[in-house]
C-alpha positions in Angstrom: 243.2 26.1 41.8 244.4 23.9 44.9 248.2 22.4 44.4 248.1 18.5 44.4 250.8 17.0 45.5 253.0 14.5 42.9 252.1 11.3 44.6 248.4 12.4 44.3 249.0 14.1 40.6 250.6 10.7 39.4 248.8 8.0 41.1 248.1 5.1 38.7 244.5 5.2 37.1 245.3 1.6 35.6 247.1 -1.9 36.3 249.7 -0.9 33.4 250.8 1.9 35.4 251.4 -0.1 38.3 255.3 0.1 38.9 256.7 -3.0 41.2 254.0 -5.2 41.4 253.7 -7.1 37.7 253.0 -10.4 40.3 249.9 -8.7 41.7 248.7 -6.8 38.6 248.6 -10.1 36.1 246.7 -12.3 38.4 244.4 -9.6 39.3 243.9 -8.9 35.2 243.5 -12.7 34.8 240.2 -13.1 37.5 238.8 -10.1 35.7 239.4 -11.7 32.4 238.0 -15.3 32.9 235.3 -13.8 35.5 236.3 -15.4 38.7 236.5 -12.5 41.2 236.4 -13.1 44.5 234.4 -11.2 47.0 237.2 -10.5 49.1 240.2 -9.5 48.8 243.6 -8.8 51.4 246.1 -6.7 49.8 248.9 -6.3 52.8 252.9 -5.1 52.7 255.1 -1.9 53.5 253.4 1.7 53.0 253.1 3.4 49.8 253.3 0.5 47.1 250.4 0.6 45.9 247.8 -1.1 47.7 245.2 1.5 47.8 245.9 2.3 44.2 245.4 -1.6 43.0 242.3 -1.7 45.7 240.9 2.1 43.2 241.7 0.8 40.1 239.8 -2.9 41.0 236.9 -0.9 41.9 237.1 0.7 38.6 237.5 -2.1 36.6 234.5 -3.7 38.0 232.4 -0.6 38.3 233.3 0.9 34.9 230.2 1.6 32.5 232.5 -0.4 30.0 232.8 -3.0 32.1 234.0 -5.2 33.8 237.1 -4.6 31.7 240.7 -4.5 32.1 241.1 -0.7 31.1 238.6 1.3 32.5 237.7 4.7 30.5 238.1 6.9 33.3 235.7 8.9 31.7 232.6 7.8 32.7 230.8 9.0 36.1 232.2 5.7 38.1 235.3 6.1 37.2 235.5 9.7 38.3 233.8 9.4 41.2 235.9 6.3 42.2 239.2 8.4 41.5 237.9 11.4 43.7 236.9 9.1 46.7 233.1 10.1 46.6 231.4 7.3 45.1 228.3 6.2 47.0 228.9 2.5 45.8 232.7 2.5 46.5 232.8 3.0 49.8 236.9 3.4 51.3 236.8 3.3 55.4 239.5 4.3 57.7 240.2 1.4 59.7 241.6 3.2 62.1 239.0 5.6 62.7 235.6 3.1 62.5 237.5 -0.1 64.5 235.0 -0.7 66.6 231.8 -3.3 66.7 229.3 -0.6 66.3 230.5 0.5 63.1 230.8 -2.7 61.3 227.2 -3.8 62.9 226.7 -0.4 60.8 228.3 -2.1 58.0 226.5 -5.5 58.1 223.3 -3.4 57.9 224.5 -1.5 55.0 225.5 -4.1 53.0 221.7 -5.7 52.3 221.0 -2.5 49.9 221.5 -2.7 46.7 224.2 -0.5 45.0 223.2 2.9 43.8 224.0 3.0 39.7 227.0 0.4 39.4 227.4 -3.7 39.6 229.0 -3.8 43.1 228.6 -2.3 46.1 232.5 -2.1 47.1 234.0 -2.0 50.6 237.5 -0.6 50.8 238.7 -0.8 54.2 242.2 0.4 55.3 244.6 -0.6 57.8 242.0 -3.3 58.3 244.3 -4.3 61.2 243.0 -1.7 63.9 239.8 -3.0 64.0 239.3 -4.9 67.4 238.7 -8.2 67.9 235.1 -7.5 68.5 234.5 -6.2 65.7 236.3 -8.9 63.5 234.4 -11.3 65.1 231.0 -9.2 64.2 232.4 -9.4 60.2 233.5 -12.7 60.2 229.6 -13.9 59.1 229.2 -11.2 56.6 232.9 -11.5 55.1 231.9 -15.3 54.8 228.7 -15.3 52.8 228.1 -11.9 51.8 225.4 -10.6 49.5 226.3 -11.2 45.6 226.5 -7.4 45.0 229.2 -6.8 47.4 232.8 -7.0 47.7 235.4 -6.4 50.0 238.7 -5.2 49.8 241.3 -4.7 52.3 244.5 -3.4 52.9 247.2 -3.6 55.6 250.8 -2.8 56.6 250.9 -5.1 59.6 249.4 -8.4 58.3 249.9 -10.4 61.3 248.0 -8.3 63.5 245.1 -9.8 60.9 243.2 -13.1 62.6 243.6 -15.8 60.7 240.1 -16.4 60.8 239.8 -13.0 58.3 242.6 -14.0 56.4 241.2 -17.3 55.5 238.1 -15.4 53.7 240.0 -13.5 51.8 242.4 -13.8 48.6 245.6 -12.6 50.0 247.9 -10.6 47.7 251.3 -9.7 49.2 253.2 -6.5 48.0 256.6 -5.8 47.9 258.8 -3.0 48.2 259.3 -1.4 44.6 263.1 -1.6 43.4 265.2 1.4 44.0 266.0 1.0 40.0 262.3 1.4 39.3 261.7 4.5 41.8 264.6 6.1 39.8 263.4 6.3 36.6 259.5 7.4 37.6 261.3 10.3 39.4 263.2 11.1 36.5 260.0 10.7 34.0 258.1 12.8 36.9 260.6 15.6 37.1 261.0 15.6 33.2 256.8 16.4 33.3 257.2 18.8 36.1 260.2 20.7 34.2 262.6 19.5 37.1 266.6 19.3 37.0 267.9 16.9 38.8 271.0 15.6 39.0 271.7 11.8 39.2 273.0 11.6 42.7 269.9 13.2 43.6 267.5 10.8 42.3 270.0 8.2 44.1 269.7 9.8 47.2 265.5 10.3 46.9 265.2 6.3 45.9 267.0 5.3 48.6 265.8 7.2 51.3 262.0 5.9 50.5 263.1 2.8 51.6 261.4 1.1 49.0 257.8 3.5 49.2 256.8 5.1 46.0 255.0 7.3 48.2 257.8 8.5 50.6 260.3 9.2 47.3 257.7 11.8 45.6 256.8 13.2 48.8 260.5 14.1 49.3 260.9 15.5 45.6 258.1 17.3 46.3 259.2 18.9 49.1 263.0 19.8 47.6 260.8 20.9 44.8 259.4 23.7 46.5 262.0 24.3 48.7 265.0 24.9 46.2 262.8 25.5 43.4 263.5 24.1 39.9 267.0 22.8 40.4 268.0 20.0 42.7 271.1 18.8 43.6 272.3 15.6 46.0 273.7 18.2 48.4 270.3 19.7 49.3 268.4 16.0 49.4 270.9 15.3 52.3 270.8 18.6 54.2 266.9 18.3 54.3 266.8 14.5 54.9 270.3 14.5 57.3 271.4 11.8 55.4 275.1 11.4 54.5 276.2 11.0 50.8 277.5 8.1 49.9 280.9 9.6 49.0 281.1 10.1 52.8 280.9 6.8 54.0 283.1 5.4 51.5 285.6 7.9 53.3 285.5 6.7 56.5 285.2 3.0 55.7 288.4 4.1 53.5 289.8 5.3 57.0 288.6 2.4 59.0 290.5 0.4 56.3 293.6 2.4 57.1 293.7 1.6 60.7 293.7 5.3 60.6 291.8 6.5 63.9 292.3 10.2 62.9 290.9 10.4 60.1 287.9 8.7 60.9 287.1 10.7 63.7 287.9 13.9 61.3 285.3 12.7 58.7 283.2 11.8 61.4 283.2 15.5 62.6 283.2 16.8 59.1 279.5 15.1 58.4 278.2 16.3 62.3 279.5 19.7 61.5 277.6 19.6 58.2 274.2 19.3 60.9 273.8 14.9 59.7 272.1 12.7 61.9 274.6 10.4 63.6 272.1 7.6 64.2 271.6 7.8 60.4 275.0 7.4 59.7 275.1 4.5 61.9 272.4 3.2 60.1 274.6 4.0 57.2 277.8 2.5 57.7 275.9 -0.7 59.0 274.5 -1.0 55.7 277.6 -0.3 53.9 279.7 -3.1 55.4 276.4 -5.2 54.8 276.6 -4.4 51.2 281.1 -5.4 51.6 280.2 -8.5 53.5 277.7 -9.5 50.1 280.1 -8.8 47.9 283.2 -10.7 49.6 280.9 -13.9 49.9 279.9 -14.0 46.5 281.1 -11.0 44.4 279.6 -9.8 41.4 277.1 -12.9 41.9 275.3 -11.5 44.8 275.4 -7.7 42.9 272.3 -7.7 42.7 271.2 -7.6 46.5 272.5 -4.5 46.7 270.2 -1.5 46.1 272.6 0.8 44.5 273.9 1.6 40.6 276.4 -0.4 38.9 279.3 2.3 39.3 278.9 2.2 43.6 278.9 -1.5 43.5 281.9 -1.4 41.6 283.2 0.8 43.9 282.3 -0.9 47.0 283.3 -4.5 45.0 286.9 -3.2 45.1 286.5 -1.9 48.5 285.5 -4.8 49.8 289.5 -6.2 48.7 290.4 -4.2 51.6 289.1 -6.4 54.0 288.9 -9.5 55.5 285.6 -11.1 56.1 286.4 -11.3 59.9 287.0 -7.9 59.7 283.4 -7.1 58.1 281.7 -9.1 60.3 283.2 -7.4 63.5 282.4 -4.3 62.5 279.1 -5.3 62.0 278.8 -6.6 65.3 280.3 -3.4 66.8 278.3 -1.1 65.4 275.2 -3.1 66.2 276.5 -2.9 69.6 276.9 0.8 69.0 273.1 1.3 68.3 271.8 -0.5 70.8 274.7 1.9 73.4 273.0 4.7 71.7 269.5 3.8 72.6 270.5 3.9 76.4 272.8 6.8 76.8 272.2 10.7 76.3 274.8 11.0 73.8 275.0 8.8 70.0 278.1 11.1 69.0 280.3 9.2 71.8 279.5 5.5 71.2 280.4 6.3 67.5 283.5 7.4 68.2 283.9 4.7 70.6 283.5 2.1 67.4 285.7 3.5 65.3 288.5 3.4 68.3 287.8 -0.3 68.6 287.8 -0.6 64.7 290.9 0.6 64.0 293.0 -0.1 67.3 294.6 -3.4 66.9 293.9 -6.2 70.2 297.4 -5.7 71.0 296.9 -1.3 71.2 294.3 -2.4 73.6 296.1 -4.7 75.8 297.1 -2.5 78.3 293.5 -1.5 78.9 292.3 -5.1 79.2 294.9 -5.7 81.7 294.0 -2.5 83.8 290.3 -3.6 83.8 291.2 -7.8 84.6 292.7 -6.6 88.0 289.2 -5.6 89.5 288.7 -2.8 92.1 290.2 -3.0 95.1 287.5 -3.5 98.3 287.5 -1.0 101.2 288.8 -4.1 103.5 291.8 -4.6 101.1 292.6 -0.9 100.8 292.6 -0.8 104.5 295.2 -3.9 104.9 297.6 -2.3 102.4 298.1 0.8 104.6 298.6 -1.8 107.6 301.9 -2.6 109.5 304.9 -5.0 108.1 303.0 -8.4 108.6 300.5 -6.9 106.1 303.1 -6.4 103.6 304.7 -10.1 104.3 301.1 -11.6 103.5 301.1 -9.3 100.6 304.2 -10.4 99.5 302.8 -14.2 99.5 299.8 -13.0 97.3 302.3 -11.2 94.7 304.1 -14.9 94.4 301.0 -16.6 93.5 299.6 -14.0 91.3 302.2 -14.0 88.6 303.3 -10.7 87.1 302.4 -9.7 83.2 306.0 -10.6 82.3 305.8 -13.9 83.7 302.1 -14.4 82.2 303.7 -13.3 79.3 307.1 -15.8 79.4 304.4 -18.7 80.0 302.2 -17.9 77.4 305.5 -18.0 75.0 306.4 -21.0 76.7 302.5 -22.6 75.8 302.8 -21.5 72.1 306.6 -22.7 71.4 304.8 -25.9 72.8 302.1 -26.0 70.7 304.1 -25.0 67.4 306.0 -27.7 67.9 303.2 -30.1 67.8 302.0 -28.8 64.9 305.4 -29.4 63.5 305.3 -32.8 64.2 308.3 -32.6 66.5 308.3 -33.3 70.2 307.8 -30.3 72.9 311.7 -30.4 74.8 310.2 -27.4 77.4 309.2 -28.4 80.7 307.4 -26.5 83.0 308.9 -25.9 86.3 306.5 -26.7 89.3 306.7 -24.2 91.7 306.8 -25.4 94.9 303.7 -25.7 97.0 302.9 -26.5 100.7 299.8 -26.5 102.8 301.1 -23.2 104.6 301.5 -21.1 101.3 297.9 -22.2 100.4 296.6 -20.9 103.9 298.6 -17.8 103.8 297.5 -17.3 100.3 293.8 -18.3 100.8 292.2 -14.8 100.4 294.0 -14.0 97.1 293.1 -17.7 95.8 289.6 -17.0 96.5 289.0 -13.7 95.7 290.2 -15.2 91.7 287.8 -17.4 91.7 285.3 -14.3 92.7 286.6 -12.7 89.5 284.4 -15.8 87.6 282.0 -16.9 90.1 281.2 -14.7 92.8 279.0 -17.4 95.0 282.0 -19.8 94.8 284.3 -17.9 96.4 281.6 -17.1 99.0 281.3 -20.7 99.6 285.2 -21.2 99.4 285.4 -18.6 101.9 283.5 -20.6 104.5 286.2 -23.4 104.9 289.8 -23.9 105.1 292.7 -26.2 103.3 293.3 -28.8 105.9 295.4 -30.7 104.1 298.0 -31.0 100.9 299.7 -33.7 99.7 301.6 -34.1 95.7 300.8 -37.4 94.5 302.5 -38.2 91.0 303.3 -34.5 90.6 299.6 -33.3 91.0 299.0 -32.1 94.3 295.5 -33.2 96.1 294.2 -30.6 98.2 291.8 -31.4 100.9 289.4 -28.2 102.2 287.5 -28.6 105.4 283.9 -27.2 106.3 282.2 -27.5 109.6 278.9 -29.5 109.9 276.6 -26.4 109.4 278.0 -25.8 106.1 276.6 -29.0 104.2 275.5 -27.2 101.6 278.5 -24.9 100.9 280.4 -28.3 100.4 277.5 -29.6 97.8 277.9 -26.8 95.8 281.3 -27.1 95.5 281.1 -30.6 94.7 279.2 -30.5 91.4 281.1 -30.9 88.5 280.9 -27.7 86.9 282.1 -25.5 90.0 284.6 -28.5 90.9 286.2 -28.1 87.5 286.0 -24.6 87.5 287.9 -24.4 91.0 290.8 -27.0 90.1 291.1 -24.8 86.8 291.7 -21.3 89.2 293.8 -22.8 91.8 295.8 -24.8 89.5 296.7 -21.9 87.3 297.7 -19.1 89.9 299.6 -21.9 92.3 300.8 -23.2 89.2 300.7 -26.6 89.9 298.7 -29.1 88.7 295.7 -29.9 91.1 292.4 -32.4 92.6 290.9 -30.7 95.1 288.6 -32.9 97.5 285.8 -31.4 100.1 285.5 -32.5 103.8 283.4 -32.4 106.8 285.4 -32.2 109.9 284.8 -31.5 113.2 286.4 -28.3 114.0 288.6 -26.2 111.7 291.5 -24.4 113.2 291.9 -20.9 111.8 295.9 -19.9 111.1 296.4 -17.1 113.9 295.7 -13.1 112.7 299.7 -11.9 112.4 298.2 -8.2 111.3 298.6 -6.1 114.7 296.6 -3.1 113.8 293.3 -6.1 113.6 294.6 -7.2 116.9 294.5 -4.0 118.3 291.2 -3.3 117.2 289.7 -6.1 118.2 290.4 -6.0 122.1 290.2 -2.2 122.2 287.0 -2.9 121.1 286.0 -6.0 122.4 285.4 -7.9 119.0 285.7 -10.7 116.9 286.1 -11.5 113.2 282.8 -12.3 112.1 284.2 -13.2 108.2 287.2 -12.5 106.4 286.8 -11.8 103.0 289.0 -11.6 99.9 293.1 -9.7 100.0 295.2 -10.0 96.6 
């Protein structure tokens, strides 16, 4: 005798054994009962509801020798025949397999007959979206006005690939994914019939990796049911599936929590050891401070949009305590940004490990990193002018005034928040900010470095910057105006400038590395006079080889 598998074995053979879809079942029992049944039907949503099922058990109910009737015998000839999928008036096609026009001109020929022994000749088409747009245009008459005898049902997962045009025809009926509370007690009933031992976690850990599907739970108790035999344990749902218990996660979250790096990187390589799928367990974690950002909004409230027993949402109710809901939400965003780092490099163990770093290493652990990456590469040109003679080092030294050092950055940045505190306070700021003092030669001498900061935000307006040359400086009421010159063929350099977003954006740089407050104006003039090339070793290159300075480009 052939083995059926549980989600065959158990299928529902009537609209009381329909788990999840009460909403679907009663208005479907109420058209049979006061005789309005349509003759077309759409039953769409996720896989392994119940869809096919409802679509049987309405062919039954309409087809029955007792009927049409709510509870079909399942006795008579219809009935089995409608249950086995061999019924020469219930006819189920594959969508898939018979998209095309030729098979529903087929169809539209077939559908004149009569039916063989029952009331309706019944159509039950699945994964009605593959058909193609021919052939829903061929069925669109036929779905319309069909013969009284007939009746169409179908079913889909992907209900806007549907045309509107089909859906209007039809009666729509939309699924939903059955509770995870639901799927746990039919796999307890079912493993109590099938003389199975299960433990709780178990039938935790089956629920929720069906993701809702009916289908997908008892195809992975089946499964465990022949591969461990009688007795299943949570342990062996998670080395099949790769899945991490729940126990797990509440660990690392628990290190995370901590601030404690180590030991999430040790629990990390625990579950990897233990042969888990990392990108499930990023799945997992993202769900997890899903379910602590629910729970910190609204508490018990909101407990029940999240999937899980009420002894874990205690648990994660008093983990949630732990943090903040900034802190939630940023490691939501991280690890969002970890799946999407995953998808593009060779490696998912890396980015992981990665997230946890930036989840439990304060801003101020990373500081010194930032700080490395804000100074930028150094160009081939630049490199070269470091190595050069003494008047390289004197223009270097000019650049190192302007730029200030991180314990001056730091000193001003106290200085800025002292200020504001004391505003807050309602008191009056007694710290004055010394204005360093600025000439029109340190701003020539310091042009490249000035520039090449402005790169750092806007690479096109330092090439445009690059083009002229401060011509003139003047302080006017303690802000200094600074004029910068461009010859006639760079009219457009100066336009660019002169908008008010790069305008802005330009004061903003200059003013803070020169540290005075500045307007900066744009000329035309007739001829700009470059400041003399003081770096012999460029000197020497250029007559030995008969050259000249095409462009100079940025020096910090």
């Amino acid at each position: 005798m052939s083995y059926f598998v549980l989600a065959r074995k158990y299928r529902p053979a009537n609209f009381d054994e329909v788990i999840g879809q009460a909403h679907i079942t009663d208005l479907l029992k109420s058209a049979i009962q006061s005789g309005k049944i349509a003759h077309a039907y759409l039953f769409c949503g996720p896989r392994g509801i119940g869809k096919t099922s409802c679509a049987r058990i309405l062919a039954k109910t309409l087809n029955c020798t007792k009927g049409p009737t709510l509870d079909p015998c399942n006795q008579c000839t219809a009935c089995q025949e409608i249950a086995k999928g061999t019924s020469f008036d219930v006819l189920e096609i594959d969508g898939a397999s018979n998209r095309g026009i030729d098979e529903i001109r087929t169809l539209r020929e077939n559908v004149k007959f009569a039916p063989s022994y029952g009331r309706y000749k019944i159509y039950i088409v699945d994964e009605v979206h593959m058909l193609t747009t021919e052939a829903f245009n061929a069925l669109l008459k036929t779905l319309e006005e069909p013969p009284e005898h007939v009746k169409f049902i179908f079913a889909t997962t992907d209900i806007n690939k549907v045309p509107e045009t089909i859906i209007s025809r039809c009666q729509r009926f939309d699924f939903k994914r059955i509770p995870l509370k639901m799927i746990m007690q039919l796999l307890e009933d079912i493993s109590r019939k099938e003389k199975l031992q299960v433990d709780t976690e178990a039938f935790l850990a089956i629920a929720k990796a069906g993701q809702g599907s009916l289908r997908d739970a008892l195809s992975i108790l089946d499964q465990l049911s022949a591969m461990t035999g009688q007795q299943i344990k949570a342990s062996d749902v998670t080395t099949m599936l790769g899945t991490v218990e729940v126990q797990l996660l509440f660990e690392v979250v628990e290190a995370i929590g901590d601030k404690n790096c180590v030991g999430a990187l040790q629990v990390l390589d625990r579950i990897i050891e233990q042969g888990k799928d990392i990108k499930q367990l990023t799945k997992d974690l993202l769900e997890h401070f899903r379910n602590l950002m629910v729970l910190k909004v609204g508490g018990k409230t909101l407990g029940k949009l999240i999937d899980y027993p009420l002894n874990i949402k205690e648990m994660l109710l008093t983990q949630s305590g732990r943090f903040s809901l900034k802190e939630i939400l940023k490691a939501i965003d991280i690890l969002i940004e970890t799946q999407e780092t995953s998808r593009i490099t060779e490696t998912v163990r890396i980015p992981l490990e990665i997230a946890f770093a930036k989840l439990t290493y304060s801003a101020e652990g990373l500081g010194s990193l930032s700080a490395q990456k804000s100074e930028g590469p150094l160009s081939k040109k630049d490199f070269s002018k470091n190595i050069s003679t003494a008047s390289s080092d004197e223009r270097r030294k000019s650049s190192i005034e302007v730029f200030a050092s991180p314990k001056e950055e730091t000193e001003e940045s106290t200085v800025e928040d002292e200020q504001k505190t004391s505003e807050e306070m309602g008191g009056s700021s007694t710290i004055d900010r010394t204005t360093a003092e600025v000439d029109l030669d340190k701003i020539r001498k310091t042009w490249d470095a000035l520039t090449y900061a402005v790169s750092r935000e806007k690479m096109s307006l330092a090439t445009y910057l690059q083009e002229g040359m401060p011509i003139d400086f003047k302080m006017v009421n303690n802000i200094g105006k600074l004029t910068i010159g461009f010859s006639k063929t760079n009219h457009f350099h100066k336009e660019s400038l002169e908008s008010r977003e790069n305008l802005q954006r330009v004061e903003h740089i200059f003013s803070e590395k020169l540290k005075t407050k500045l307007r900066i104006e744009y000329r035309i003039v007739e001829e700009i006079v470059e400041p003399k090339e003081d770096e012999p070793l460029i000197k020497t290159a250029l007559e030995t080889f008969n050259g000249k300075v095409v462009q100079k480009w940025h020096k910090e």
